[in-house]
C-alpha positions in Angstrom: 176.1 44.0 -45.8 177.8 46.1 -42.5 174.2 48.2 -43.1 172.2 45.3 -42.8 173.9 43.9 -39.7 174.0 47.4 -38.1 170.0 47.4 -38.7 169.8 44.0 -37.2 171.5 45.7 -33.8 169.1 48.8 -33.7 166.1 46.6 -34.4 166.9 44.4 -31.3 167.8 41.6 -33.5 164.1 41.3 -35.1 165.9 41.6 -38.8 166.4 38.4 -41.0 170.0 37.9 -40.2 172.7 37.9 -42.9 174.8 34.6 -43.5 178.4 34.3 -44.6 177.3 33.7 -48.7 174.9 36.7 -48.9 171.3 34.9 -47.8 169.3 35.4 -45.0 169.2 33.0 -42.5 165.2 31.7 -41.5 164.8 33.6 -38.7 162.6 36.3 -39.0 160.3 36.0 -35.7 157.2 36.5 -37.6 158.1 39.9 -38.5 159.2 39.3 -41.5 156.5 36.4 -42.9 153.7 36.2 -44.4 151.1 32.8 -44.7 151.8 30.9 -47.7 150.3 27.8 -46.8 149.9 24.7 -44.4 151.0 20.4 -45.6 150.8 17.7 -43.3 151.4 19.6 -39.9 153.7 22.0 -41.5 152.8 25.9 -41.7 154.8 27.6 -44.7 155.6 31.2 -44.9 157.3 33.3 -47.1 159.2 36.5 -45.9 159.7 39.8 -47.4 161.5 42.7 -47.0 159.5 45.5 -48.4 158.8 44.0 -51.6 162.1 42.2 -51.0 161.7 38.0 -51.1 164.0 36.6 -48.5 163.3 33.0 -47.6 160.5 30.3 -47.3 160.4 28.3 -44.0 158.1 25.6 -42.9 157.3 25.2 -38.6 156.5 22.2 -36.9 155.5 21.3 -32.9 155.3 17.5 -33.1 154.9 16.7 -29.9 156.5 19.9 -28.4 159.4 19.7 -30.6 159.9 22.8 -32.6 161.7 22.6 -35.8 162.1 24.9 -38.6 163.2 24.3 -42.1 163.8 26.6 -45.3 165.4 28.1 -47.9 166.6 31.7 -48.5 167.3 33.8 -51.5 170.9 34.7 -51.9 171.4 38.4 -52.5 171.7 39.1 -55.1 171.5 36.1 -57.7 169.6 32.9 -57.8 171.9 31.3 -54.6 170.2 29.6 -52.0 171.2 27.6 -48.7 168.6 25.2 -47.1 168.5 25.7 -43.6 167.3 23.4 -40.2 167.1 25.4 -36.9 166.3 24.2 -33.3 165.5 25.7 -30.4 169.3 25.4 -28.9 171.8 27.7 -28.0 175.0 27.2 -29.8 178.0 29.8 -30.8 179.0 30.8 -34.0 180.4 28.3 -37.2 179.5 25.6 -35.3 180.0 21.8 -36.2 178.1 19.0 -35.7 176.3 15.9 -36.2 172.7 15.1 -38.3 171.7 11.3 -37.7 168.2 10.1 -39.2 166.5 7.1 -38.1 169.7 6.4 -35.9 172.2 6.1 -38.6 174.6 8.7 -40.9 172.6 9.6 -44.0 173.6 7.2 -46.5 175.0 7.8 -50.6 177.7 9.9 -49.3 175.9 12.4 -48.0 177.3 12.0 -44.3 176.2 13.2 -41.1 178.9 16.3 -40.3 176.9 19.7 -40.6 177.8 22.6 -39.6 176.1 26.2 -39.6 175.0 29.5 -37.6 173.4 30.4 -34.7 170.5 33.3 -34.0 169.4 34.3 -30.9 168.7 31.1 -28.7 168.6 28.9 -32.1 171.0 27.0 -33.6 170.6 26.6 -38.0 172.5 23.5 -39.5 173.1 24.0 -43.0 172.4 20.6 -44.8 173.2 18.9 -47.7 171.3 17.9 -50.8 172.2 14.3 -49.7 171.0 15.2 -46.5 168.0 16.5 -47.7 166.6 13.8 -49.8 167.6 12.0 -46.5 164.9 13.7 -44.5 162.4 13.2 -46.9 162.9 9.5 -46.7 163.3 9.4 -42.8 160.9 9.2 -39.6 163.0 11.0 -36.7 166.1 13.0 -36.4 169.2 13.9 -34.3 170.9 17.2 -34.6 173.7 17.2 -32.2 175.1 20.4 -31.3 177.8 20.5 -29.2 177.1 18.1 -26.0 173.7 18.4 -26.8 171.5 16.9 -28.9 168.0 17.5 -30.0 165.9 14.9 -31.4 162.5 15.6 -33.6 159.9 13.8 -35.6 160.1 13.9 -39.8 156.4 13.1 -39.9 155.1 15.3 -43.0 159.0 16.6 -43.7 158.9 15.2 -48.0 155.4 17.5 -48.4 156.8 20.2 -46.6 160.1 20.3 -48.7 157.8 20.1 -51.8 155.8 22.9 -50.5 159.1 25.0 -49.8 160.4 24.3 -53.3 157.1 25.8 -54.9 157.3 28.7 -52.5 160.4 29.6 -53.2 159.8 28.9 -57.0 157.2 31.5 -56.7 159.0 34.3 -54.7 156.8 33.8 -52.0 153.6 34.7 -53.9 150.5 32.6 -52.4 149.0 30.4 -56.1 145.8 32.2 -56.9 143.6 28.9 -55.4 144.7 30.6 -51.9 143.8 33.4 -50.2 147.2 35.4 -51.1 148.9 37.2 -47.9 149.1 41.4 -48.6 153.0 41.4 -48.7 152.6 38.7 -51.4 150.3 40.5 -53.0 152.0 43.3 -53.3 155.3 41.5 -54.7 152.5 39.5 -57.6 151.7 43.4 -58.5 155.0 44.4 -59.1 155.8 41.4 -61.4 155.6 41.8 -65.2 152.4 40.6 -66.5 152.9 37.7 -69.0 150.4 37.1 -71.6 149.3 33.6 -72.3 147.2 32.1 -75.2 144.1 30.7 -74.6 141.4 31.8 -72.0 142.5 33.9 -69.4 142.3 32.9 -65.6 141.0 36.0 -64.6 138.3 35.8 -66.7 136.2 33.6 -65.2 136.1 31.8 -61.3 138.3 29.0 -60.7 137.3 25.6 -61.4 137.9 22.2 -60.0 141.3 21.2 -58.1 144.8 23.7 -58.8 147.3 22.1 -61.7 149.7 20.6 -58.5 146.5 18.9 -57.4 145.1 17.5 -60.5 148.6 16.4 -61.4 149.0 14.8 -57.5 145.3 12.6 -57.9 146.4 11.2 -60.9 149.7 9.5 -59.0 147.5 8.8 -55.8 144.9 6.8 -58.0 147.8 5.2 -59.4 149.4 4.0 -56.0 146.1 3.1 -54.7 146.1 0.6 -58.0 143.3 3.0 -60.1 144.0 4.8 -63.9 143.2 8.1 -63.7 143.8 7.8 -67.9 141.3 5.4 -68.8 138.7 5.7 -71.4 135.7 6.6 -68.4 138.0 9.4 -66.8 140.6 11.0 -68.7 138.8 13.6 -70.0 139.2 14.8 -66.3 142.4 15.1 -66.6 143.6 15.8 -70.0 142.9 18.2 -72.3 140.2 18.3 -75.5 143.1 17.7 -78.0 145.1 15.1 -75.9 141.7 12.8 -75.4 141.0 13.3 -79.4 144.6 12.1 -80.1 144.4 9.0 -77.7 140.8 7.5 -79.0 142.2 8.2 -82.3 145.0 6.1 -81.9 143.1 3.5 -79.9 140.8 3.2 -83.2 143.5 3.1 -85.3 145.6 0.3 -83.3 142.0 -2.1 -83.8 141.2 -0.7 -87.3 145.2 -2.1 -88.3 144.8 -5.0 -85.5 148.6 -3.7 -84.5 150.1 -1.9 -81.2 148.8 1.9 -80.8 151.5 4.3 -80.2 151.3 4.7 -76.5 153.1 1.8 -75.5 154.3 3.5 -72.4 153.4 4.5 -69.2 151.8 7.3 -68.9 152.9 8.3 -65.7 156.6 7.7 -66.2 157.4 7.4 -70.1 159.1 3.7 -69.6 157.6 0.6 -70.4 158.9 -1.0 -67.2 156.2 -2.2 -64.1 156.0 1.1 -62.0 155.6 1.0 -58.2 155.6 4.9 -57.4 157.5 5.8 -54.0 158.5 8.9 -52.5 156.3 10.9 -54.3 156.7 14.7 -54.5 154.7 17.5 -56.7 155.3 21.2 -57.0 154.1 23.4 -59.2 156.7 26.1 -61.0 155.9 27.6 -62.8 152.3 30.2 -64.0 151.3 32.1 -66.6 148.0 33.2 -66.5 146.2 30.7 -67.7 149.2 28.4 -68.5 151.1 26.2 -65.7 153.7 23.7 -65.3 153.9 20.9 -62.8 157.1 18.6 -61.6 156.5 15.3 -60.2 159.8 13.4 -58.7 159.2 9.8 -57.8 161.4 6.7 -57.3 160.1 3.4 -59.1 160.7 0.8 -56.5 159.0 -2.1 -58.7 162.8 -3.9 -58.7 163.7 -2.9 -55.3 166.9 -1.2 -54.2 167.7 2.2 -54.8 166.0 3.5 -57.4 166.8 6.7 -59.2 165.1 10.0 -58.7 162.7 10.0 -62.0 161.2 13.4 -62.9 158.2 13.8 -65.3 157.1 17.9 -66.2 153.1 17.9 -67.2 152.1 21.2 -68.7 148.7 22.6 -68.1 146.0 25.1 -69.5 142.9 26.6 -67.7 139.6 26.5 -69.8 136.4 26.3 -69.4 136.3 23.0 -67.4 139.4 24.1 -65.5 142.8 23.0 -65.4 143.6 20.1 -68.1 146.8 18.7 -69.2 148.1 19.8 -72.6 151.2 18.0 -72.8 153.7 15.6 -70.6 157.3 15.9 -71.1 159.8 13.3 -70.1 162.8 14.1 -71.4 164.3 16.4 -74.2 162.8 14.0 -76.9 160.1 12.6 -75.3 156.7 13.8 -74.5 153.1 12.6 -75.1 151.7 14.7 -77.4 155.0 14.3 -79.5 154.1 10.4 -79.5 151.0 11.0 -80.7 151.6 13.5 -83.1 154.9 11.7 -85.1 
């Protein structure tokens, strides 16, 4: 650590400074970071350090306010601190205020925050609570000190989802994109897993990534569409999934009773479904094998509705990406339903 901060003082300051639990704090001038990807007037990067992953950070200028917000990898372990910086001066272990929409974040979360300072930038460290409160907000008041510095959340839940799947992934750009060389270089030094199943290097990709796919199926859903019915599914799930289903279906008019899909697809539950706060990330890859995470709230009732989290796994074939299984919980997952 005292070699780290002693390189930070020779270096002018241009190294990723070191924060009081062993991450990095989000501040690596451009340095540091390589392109990872761009959501809803957020630009991601990841940063390395050699072939060193240190942190994700999204940017934003709405309307000439700058605003950064990340996450860091702890060093060493699997620790990490999210991270809000603004462009004001403040001194060291600072405390403070975070106010969205002109109230304290609400379920306990508060609004106290303290953090670290860098240069002429001041990092809050926030809460989960806090977190999930940005998501769901439209502008927002860090007050540091006597001052306090006010920016939009316009595109704030896709950026956090995009964070999360960068940091998932080390930094290293999915193969859709045009990977960075730094990431590159951290994808070549990774052990190569073997999948079943064709290979995604053996042949150009095809149709929308897994995150993507997975994402239309939830907007056609919102927008009052069924990405699942009998005319479209098969762009969407996989050869054995679509056998399984019309085999059912036949068999629920052949015995004039219920099939065995008397769920929602989407969530698992039989209740209405009204899908808010919507976020997607995928997080996991293997060759030609990935996983997605949806998190939505199901407002159909009103009030606060739980988080709800659904996990669609995915293969790569011939067609591209298709699902090959949804899991929504421990003991429940569609192919097991159909399957039983």
């Amino acid at each position: 650590m005292h070699i780290r901060r002693l390189a930070s003082k020779c270096t002018g300051g241009f190294m990723p400074a070191s924060s009081e639990y062993g991450g990095y704090s989000i501040m690596g001038h451009g340095q540091f970071e390589e392109p990872y990807g761009q959501t809803r007037g957020w630009t991601i990067k990841a940063a390395f350090r050699g072939r060193l992953f240190m942190y994700c950070v999204a940017a934003n200028n709405t309307g000439g306010r700058s605003v950064l917000l990340g996450v860091d990898q702890a060093m060493p372990g699997d620790g990490s601190q999210w991270q809000l910086a603004v462009p004001v001066s403040s001194k060291k272990d600072w405390q403070g205020r975070l106010e969205i929409d002109g109230q304290e974040p609400a379920h306990g979360a508060g609004a106290d925050v303290s953090g670290d300072s860098f240069l002429d930038w001041t990092i809050a460290w926030p809460n989960m609570g806090q977190l999930e409160a940005l998501k769901q907000g439209k502008t927002a008041v860090l007050g540091v000190g006597k001052q306090d510095y006010d920016f939009s959340l316009a595109g704030v839940a896709a950026a956090i989802t995009k964070i999360e799947e960068c940091r998932s992934r080390l930094g290293v750009v999915p193969a859709s994109a045009s990977p960075s060389s730094q990431a590159m270089k951290v994808a070549q030094q990774a052990p190569v897993q073997t999948g079943s199943g064709n290979s995604a290097a053996s042949h150009a990709a095809i149709g929308p990534e897994p995150a993507d796919l997975v994402e239309s199926i939830y907007r056609k859903a919102i927008s009052g569409g069924d990405a699942f019915n009998e005319r479209t599914r098969v762009q969407y799930l996989s050869r054995e999934l679509v056998s399984l289903i019309v085999k059912d279906e036949q068999n629920s008019r052949k015995n004039q009773e219920p099939g065995k899909l008397g769920y929602s697809l989407l969530s698992g539950g039989q209740d209405a479904l009204k899908i808010d706060n919507l976020q997607v990330a995928e997080i996991s890859r293997q060759q030609d094998r990935a996983d997605v995470r949806v998190g939505f709230r199901n407002t159909a009732f009103g009030g606060n509705a739980p988080v709800e989290t659904v996990t669609y796994q995915l293969q790569e074939g011939d067609q591209g990406w298709r699902i090959t299984n949804i899991l929504y919980g421990p003991q429940h997952s569609l192919l097991g339903t159909l399957t039983r």
